[in-house]
C-alpha positions in Angstrom: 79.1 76.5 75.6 82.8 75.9 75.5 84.5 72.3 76.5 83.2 71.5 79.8 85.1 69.2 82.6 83.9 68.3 85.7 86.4 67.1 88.5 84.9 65.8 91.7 86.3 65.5 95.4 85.4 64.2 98.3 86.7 64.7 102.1 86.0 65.5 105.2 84.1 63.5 108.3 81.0 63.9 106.4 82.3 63.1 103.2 81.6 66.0 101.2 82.0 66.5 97.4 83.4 69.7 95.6 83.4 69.9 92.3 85.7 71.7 90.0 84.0 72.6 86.7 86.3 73.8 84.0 85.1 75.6 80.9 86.5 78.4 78.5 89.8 78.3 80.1 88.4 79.3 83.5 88.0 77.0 86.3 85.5 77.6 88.8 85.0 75.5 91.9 81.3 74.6 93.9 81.6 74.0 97.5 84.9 73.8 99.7 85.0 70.4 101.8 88.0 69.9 104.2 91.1 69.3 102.7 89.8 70.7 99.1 92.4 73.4 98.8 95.5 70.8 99.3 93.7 68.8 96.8 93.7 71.9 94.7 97.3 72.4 94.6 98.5 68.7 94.4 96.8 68.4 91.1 98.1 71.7 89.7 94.9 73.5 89.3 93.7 77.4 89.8 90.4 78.8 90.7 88.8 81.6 89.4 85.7 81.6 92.0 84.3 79.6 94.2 80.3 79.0 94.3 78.4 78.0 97.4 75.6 75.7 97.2 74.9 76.4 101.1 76.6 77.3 103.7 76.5 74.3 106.2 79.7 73.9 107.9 81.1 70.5 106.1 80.6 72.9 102.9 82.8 75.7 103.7 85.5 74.5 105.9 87.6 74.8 102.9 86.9 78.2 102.2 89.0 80.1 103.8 92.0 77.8 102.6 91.0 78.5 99.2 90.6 81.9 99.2 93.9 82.4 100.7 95.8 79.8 98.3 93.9 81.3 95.3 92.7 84.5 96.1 89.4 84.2 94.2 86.3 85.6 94.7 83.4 84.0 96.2 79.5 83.6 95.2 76.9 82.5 97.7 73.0 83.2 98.4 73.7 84.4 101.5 76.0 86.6 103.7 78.0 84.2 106.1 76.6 83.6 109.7 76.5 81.2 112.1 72.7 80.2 111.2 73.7 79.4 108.1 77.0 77.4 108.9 75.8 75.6 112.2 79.0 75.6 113.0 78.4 75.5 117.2 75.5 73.3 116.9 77.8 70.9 115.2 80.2 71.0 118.3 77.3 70.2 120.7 76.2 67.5 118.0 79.7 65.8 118.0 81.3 67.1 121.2 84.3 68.5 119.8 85.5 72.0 118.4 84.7 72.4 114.6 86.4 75.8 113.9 85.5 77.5 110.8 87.8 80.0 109.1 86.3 83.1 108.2 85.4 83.8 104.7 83.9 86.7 102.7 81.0 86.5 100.0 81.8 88.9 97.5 78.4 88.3 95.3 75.2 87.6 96.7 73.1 85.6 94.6 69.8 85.8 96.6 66.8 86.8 94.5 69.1 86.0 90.9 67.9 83.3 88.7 71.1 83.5 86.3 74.9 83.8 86.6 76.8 84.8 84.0 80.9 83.6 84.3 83.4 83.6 81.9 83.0 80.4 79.8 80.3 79.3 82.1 76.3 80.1 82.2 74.1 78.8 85.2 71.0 78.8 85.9 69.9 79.2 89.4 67.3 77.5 91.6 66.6 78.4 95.3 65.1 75.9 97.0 65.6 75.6 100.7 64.6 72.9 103.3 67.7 72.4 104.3 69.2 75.3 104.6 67.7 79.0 104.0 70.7 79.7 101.5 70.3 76.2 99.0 70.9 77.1 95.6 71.1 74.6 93.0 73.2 75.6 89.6 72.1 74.2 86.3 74.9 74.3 83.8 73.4 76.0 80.4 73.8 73.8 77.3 74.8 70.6 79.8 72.4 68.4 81.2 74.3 68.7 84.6 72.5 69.9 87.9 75.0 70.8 90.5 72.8 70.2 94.1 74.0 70.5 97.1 72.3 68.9 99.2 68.9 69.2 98.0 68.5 65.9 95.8 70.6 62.8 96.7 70.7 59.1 94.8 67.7 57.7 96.4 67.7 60.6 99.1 66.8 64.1 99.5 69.1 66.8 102.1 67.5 66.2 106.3 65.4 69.3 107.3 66.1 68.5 110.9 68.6 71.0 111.5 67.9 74.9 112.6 65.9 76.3 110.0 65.2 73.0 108.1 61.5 72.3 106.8 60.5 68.9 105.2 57.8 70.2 103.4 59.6 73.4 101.9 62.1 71.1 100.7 59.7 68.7 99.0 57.4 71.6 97.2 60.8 72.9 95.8 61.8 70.0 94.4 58.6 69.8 92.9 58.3 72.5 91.5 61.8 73.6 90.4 63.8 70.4 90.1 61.2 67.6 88.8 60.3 69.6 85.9 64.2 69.6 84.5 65.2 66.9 81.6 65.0 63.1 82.6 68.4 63.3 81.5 69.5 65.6 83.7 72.4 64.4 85.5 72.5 66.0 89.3 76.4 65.8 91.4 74.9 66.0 95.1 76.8 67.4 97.5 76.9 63.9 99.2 77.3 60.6 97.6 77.6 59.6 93.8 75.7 61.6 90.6 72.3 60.4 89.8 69.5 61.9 87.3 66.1 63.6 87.6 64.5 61.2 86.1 65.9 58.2 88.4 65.3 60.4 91.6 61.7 60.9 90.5 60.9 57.4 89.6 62.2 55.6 92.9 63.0 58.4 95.9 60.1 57.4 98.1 60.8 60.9 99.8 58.7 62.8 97.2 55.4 61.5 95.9 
């Protein structure tokens, strides 16, 4: 693999991370907080794609700022829809509007196990819980696990929105996640970076 760099941000009421993984001259951003694609631009950087871990509303308010200050193509399990982004079940939650540009998803990933960018190989896990649409992406030849919001430090992602299930969450993590390098470092899509081997020593959440 070629030399890898990892930026991180953070915004938004729910204080959501992106991550901007650079590698082989390309630069290819995971998940699109608020506020990302001003981020972007302060710091000087392009993006060749952007890669959805889910769809959740705090993930993708960015998007449609990105792909119009970028014009890149975007990567996601799932075609866009309201089930996916909560977006008016957020409004009841907090009692005030959370609008949501609209975005396209250019490449589906649903059913793919591998994704193949320039300068950058990932390996793909569905495991959803959460939401339908989780993915997480294992960078090849890095022990780095980018989440979502499937693992946390000393958490896992709450299952008690629409279409959440505890139980499909936990067997996923089982059976896709645990079984990863100790080493493994994961960037969640909420808090700081942790490892599979810390999460499955202490998380009381799976046993």
């Amino acid at each position: 693999m070629e030399k890898l760099s990892i930026e991180a941000y953070c915004g938004g009421v729910f204080q959501t991370n992106g991550f901007l993984v650079r590698s082989g001259g390309k630069n290819w951003l995971f998940d699109a907080p608020d506020g990302i694609a001003d981020w972007l631009k302060e710091k000087g950087h392009s993006v060749d794609g952007l890669i959805l871990t889910h769809q959740h509303h705090d993930h993708v308010i960015g998007a449609g700022a990105v792909i119009e200050a970028f014009d890149c193509p975007v990567w996601a399990h799932s075609e866009p829809s309201e089930e996916l982004t909560l977006a008016k079940r957020l409004e009841q939650m907090m009692g005030i509007p959370c609008e949501l540009d609209e975005y396209p998803v250019h490449h589906l990933l649903e059913g793919e196990s591998k994704l193949a960018l320039e300068g950058l190989e990932l390996e793909l896990f569905h495991v959803p819980g959460h939401s339908p649409d989780s993915v997480c992406f294992l960078i090849t030849g890095a022990p780095v696990l980018i989440g979502g919001d499937v693992l946390f430090q000393g958490s896992i992602g709450r299952t008690d929105f629409p279409n959440g299930d505890h139980d499909l969450l936990i067997s996923g993590i089982k059976e896709k996640l645990w079984p990863l390098p100790d080493d493994t470092q994961v960037l969640p899509g909420h808090g700081g970076p942790t490892t599979i081997g810390e999460e499955k020593a202490t998380t009381p959440f799976v046993r």
